[in-house]
C-alpha positions in Angstrom: -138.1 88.1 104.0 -135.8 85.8 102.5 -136.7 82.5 100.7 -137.0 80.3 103.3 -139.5 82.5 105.3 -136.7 83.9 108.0 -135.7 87.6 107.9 -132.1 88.2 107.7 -130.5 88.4 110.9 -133.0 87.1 112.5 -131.7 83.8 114.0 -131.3 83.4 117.5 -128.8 80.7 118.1 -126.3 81.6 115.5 -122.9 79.7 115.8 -119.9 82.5 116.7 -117.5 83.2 113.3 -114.6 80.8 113.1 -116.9 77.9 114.7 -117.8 75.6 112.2 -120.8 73.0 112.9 -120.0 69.0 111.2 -122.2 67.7 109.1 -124.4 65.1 111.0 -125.5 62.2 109.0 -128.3 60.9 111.2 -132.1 61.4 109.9 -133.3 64.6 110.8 -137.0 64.9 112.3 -139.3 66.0 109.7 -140.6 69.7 109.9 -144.5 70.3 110.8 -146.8 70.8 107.8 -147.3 74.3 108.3 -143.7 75.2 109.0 -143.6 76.1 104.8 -146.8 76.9 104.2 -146.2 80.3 103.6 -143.5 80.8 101.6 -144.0 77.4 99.7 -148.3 77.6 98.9 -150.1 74.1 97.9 -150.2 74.0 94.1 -154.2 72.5 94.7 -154.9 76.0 96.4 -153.6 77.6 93.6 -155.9 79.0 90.9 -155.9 77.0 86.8 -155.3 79.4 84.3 -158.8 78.8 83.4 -160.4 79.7 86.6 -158.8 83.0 86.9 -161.6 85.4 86.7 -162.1 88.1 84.0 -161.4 91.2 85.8 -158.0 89.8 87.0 -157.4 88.7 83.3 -158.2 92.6 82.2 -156.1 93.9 85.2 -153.0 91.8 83.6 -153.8 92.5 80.4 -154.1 96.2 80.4 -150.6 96.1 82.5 -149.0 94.3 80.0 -150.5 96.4 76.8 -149.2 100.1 79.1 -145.8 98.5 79.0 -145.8 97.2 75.6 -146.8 101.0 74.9 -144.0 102.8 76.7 -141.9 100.4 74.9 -142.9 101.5 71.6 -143.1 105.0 72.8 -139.6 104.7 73.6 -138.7 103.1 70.4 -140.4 105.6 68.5 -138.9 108.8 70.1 -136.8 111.0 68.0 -133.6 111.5 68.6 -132.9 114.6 66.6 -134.7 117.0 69.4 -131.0 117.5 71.0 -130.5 120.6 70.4 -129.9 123.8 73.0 -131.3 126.2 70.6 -131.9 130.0 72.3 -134.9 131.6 71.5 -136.8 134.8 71.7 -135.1 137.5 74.6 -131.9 135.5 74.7 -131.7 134.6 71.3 -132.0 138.3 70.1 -129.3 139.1 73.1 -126.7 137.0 71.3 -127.4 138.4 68.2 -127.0 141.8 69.2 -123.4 140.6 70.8 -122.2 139.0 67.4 -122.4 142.6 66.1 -120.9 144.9 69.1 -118.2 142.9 70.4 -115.7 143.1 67.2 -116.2 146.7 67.5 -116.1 146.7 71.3 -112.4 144.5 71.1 -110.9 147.3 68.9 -111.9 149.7 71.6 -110.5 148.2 74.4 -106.8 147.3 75.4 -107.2 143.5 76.9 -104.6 142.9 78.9 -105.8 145.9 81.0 -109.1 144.5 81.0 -107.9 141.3 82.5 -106.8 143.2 85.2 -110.1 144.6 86.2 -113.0 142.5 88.0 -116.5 141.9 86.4 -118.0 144.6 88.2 -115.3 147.1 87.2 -115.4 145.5 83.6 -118.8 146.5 83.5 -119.2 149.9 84.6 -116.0 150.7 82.1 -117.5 149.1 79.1 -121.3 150.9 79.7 -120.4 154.0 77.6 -118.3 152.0 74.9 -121.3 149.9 74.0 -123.5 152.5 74.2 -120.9 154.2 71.1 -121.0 151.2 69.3 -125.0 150.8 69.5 -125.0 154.7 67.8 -122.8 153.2 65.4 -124.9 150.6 64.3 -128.2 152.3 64.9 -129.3 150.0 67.5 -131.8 151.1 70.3 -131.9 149.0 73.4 -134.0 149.6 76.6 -132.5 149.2 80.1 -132.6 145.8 80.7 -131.7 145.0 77.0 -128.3 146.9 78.1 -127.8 145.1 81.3 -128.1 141.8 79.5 -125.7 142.9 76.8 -123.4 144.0 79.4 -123.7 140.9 81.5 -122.9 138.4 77.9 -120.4 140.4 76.4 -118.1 140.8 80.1 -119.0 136.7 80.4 -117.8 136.8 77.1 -114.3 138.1 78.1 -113.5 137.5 81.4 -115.7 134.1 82.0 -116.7 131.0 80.4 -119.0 132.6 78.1 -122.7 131.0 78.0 -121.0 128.1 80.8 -121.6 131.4 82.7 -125.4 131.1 83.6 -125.1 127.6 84.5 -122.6 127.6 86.5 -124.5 130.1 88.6 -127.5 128.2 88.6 -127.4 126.6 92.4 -129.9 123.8 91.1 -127.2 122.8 88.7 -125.0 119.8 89.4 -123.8 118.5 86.2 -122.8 120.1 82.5 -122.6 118.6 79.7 -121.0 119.7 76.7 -121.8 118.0 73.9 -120.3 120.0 70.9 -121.6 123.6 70.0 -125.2 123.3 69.6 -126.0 120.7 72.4 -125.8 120.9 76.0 -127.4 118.9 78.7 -127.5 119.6 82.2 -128.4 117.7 85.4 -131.2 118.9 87.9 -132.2 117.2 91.0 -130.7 114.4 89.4 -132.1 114.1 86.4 -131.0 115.3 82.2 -132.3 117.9 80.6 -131.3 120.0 77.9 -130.5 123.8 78.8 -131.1 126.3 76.0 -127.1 127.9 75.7 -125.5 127.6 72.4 -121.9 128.3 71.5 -121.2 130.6 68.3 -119.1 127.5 67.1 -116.3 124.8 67.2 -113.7 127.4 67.8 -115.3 129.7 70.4 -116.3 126.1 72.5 -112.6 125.3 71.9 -111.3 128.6 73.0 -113.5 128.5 76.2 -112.0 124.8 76.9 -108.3 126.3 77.0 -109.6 128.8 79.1 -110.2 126.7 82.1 -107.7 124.3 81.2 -104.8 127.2 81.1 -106.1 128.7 84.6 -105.2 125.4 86.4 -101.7 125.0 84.2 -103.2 122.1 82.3 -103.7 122.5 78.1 -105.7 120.7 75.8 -104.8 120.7 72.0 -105.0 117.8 69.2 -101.4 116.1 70.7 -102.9 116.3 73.7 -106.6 115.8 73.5 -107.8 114.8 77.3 -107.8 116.8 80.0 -108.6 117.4 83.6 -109.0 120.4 85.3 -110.8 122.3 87.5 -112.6 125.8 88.1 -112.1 128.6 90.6 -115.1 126.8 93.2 -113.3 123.5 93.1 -115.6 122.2 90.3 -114.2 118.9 88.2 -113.8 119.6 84.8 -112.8 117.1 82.0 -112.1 118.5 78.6 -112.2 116.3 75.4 -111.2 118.0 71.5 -111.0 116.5 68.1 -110.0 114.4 66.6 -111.1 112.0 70.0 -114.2 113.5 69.9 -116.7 113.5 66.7 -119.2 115.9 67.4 -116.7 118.7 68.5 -115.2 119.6 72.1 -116.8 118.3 74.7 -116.6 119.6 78.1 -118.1 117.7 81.5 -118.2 120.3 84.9 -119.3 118.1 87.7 -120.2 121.3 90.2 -119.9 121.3 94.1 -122.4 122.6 96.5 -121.3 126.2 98.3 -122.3 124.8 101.7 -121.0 122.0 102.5 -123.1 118.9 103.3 -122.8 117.0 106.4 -123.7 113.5 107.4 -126.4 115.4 109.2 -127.8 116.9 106.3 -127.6 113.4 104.3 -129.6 112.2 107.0 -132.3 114.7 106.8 -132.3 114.6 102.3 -133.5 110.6 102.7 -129.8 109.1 101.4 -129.2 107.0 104.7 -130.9 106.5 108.7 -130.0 108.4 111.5 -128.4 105.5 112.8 -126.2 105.0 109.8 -125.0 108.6 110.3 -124.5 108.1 113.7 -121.8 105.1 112.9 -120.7 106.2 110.3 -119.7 109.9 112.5 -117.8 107.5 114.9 -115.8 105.4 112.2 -114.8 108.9 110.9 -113.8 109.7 114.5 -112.3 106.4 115.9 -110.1 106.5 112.6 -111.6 103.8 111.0 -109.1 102.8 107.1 -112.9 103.8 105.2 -113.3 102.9 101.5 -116.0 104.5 99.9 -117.3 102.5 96.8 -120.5 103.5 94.1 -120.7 104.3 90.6 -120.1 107.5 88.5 -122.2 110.8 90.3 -123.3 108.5 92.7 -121.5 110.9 96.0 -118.5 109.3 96.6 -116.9 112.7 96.9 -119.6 114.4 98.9 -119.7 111.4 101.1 -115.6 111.5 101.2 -116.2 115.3 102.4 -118.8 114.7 104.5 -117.0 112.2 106.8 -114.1 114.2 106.6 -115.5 116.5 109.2 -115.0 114.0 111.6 -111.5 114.3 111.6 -109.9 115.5 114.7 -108.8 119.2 114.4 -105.2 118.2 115.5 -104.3 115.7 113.2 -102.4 116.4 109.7 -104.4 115.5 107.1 -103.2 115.1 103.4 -105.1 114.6 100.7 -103.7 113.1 96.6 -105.5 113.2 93.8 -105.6 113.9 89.8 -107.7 117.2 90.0 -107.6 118.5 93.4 -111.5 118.3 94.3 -112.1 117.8 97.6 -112.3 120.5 100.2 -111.9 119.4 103.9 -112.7 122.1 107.1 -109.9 121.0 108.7 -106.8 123.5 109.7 -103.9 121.4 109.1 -104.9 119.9 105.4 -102.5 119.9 102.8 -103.8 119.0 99.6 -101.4 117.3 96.7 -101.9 117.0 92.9 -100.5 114.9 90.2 -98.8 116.4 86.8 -98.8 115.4 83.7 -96.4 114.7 81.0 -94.9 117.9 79.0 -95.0 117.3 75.0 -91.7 115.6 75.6 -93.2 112.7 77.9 -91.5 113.5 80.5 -91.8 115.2 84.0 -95.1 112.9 85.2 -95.7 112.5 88.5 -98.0 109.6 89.0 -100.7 109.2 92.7 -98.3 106.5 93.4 -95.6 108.7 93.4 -97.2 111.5 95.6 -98.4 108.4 97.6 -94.9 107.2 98.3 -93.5 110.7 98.9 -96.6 111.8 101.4 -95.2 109.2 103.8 -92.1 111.2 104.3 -94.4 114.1 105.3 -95.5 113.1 108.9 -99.1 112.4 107.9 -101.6 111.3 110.3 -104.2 110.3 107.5 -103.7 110.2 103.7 -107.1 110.6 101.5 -106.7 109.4 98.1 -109.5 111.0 95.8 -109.9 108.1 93.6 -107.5 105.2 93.3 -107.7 103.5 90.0 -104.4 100.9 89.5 -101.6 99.9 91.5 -101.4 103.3 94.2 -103.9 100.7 95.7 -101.2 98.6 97.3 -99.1 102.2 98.9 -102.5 103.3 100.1 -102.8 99.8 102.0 -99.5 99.7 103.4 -100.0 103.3 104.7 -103.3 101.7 106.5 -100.9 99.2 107.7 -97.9 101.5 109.4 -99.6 103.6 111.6 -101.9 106.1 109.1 -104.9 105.0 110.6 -108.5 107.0 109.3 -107.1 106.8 105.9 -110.0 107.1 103.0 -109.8 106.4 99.3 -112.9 106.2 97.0 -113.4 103.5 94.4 -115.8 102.0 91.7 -117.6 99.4 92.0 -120.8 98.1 92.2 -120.8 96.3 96.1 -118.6 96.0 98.6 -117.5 92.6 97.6 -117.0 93.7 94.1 -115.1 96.4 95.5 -112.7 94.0 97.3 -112.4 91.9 93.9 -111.5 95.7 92.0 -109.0 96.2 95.0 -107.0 92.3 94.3 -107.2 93.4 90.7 -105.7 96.9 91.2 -102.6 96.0 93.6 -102.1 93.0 90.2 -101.9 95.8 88.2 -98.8 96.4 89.1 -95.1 95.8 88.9 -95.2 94.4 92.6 -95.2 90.4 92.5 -97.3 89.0 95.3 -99.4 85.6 95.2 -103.3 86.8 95.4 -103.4 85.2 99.0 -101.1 87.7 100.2 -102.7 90.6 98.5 -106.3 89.2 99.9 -104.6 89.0 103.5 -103.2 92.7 103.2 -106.3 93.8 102.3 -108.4 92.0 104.8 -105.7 93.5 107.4 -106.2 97.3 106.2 -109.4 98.1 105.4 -112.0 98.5 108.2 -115.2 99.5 106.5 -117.0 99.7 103.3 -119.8 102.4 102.4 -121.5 101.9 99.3 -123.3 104.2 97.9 -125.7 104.6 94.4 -127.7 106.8 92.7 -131.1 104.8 92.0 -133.3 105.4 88.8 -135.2 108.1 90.5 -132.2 110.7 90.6 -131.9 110.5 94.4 -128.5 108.9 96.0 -128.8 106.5 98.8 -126.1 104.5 100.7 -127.0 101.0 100.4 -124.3 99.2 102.2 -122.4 99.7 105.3 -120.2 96.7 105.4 -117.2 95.3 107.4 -114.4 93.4 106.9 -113.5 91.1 109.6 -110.7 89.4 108.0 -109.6 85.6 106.4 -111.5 82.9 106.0 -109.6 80.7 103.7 -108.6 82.3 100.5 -111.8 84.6 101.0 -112.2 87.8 102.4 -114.8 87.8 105.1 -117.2 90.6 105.6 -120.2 91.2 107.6 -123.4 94.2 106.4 -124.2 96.2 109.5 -127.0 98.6 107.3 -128.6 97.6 104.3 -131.0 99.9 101.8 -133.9 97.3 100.5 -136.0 98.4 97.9 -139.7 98.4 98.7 -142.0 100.2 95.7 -142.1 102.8 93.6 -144.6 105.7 94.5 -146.9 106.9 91.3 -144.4 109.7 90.9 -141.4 107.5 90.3 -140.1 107.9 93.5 -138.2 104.8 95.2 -139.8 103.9 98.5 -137.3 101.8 100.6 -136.0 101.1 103.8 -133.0 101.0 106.0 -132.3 98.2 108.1 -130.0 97.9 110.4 -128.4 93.9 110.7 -128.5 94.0 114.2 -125.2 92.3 114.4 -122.4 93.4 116.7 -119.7 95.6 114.8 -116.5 93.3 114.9 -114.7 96.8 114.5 -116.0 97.5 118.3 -112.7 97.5 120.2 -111.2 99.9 117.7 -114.2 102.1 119.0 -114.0 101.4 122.5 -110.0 103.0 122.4 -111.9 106.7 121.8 -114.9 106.0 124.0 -117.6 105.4 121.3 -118.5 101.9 122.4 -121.5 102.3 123.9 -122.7 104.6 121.2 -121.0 102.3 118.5 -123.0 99.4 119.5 -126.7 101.4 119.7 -126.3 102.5 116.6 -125.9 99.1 114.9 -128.3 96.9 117.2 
């Protein structure tokens, strides 16, 4: 209900867009006396403050002294307790492998160890760690020995304590924050896991490990890196001096199975009838931008309307880390390099951006665009690469539009903002926004579209919108999605594949 007691789209007799009414300056008939009367009540109807009975008063009062006490709770809380420290089985575990693995490394020739799987690993190293163990007069029982075995071959061939994580499936984030602290993210919320690197240098050796796989490197001349792992995982590496409390490494993990628009429909994040547009924009080849802020989906939405890509087309997809992973048969995924020590030999999104236009594509995805490859990605929209996709961040959709302008500025290309406004209006077809609310889950909030030029402004218009309702007494958000009920301006584009009909159900 919106101020003035009318529900969003309700009106009936709405004027068409472009049609503008004049201002009329005769008296207008006054409105009935009950016309406000419920979203404007009499201020004789309303209670005095002292008339307001006591149990009202205690109900207010006790709210107010709970919230001053989660305040002070929060004020209070300590924030020394951030430490993954491993205790009893596992923390005798890795004191056991301090001891054998020097001994084991003298034992064992590494480069022929490399060549050998974990499995193989294993089953060789079994009698050399028993030898060691009789060495140091160390009695273990069976699944004392299969733990040891299982740290000290994560030890060598894997990430070393990442290990356990990253085979946790209810994992979705890491968070390396120096040797002794590590948080992790489950069913989207922080916690700290209890893994502990030996120290600076063995978190720092582990960092070049997956940074080396991928051909990137990380040292102190150059500190930042991105990377990923074997599973397509995102990994950003940051080292001394940049960062104070040691190395820190972020994994942002993917899900083995990949999650449809379906299956987003079924966890809660968006209606049956958003997924049902937002299957045919992927299908009519709608120019998508997908905006929200950091681990809000952006990627897992990017995939999941990915599958909506015709099987025929040639799809090719740019980004810094190569993350996403489409189903498609004819997907050719590009990846920007960085500078060697010398500075030289970068090549930029832009650059792959410019060059994937001279490789027949029928849509280019960019993973992320983030300064001026915004303005290549919108003339690709604009020459015949319908169904491209790029994600973005931003708060809303019109911020998003605002980030867009500022982006294609960014640049070397000198265009007055009009134009820039007009080229976007002409590209993009839809917005999807999408946010990850206090609760942990991740919702889309916004499916908007833009219609084109009003002016110097952008016009859009919100087919679905997420509203907030309450929050249950377990924290959970209770909202609901609600469709505009307006008809899609994008409509014609869907009536060329034969989705009209559906198109239009979907969003009345």
């Amino acid at each position: 209900m919106s101020a003035f007691g009318r529900r969003p789209g309700a009106a009936g007799n709405r004027p068409a867009f472009g049609v503008a009414r004049p201002m009329q300056g005769a008296a207008r008939p006054a409105p009935d006396a009950d016309t406000y009367a419920d979203s404007f009540p009499s201020l004789i109807d309303l209670p005095m403050p002292g008339e307001i009975d006591g149990t009202a008063m205690s109900a207010l009062a006790g709210a107010s002294q709970d919230a001053m006490l989660r305040l002070a709770e929060r004020q209070a809380a300590s924030g020394e307790a951030g430490n993954s420290r491993v205790e009893g089985f596992e923390a005798s575990i890795h004191r056991i492998k301090e001891q054998v693995l020097p001994r084991l490394l003298e034992r064992v020739d590494p480069e022929a160890a490399a060549t050998l799987d974990k499995d193989e690993l294993a089953e060789e190293f079994r009698p050399i760690i028993g030898e060691v163990l009789a060495e140091l007069k160390l009695t273990l029982n069976r699944r004392e020995q299969f733990a040891l075995e299982k740290v000290l071959v994560d030890e060598l061939l894997g990430l070393g304590p990442l290990e356990e994580l990253l085979n946790d499936p209810n994992v979705t984030d890491i968070m390396v924050n120096g040797p002794n602290q590590t948080f992790v993210e489950r069913k989207g919320k922080l916690e700290l896991a209890q893994i502990q690197f030996r120290d600076e240098e063995h978190l720092f050796q582990i960092a070049q490990r997956i940074c080396n796989s991928v051909g990137r490197r990380v040292d102190q001349t150059t500190p930042l890196a991105d990377a990923r792992l074997k599973d397509g995982s995102r990994v950003n590496v940051i080292v001394p001096p940049l960062s104070l409390r040691g190395t820190a490494i972020s994994i942002r993990k993917f899900s083995d199975k990949p999650i449809t628009l379906d299956m987003m429909a079924g966890f809660g994040s968006m209606s049956v009838k958003m997924a049902t547009a937002l299957k045919i924009a992927g299908a009519c080849r709608f120019n998508i931008v997908i905006s929200g802020g950091t681990g809000s989906g952006k990627t897992t939405m990017l995939n999941a309307l990915s599958k909506m890509i015709d099987p025929g087309e040639r799809v090719l997809t740019i980004e810094d880390a190569a993350e996403l992973r489409l189903q498609q048969p004819h997907w050719l995924p590009l990846e920007t390099r960085p500078a060697n020590l010398e500075g030289q030999g970068e090549i930029s999104i832009r650059d792959l951006v410019k060059n994937s236009l001279r490789m027949r594509p029928d849509r280019i995805i960019l993973g992320e665009i983030r300064g001026a490859e915004c303005f290549d990605l919108l003339a690709a929209m604009n020459t015949g690469h319908d169904g491209s996709m790029c994600t973005l961040h931003s708060n809303s959709p019109r911020e998003c539009l605002g980030r867009m302008e500022n982006m294609v500025m960014m640049g070397d290309i000198k265009m007055p903002k009009e134009a820039i406004s007009r080229q976007i209006a002409d590209s993009v077809d839809m917005i999807v926004q999408v946010k990850r609310l206090r609760d942990g889950s991740r919702r889309v909030t916004n499916i908007t579209e833009v219609i084109g030029m009003e002016g110097p402004v952008i016009v859009t218009q919100e087919l679905f919108k997420f509203e907030y309702l309450e929050e249950s007494a377990d924290g959970k958000i209770i909202g609901e999605y609600r469709s505009m009920g307006l008809r899609p301006y994008t409509l014609e584009k869907a009536r060329q594949f034969g989705f009209d009909q559906a198109y239009l159900e979907a969003c009345l």
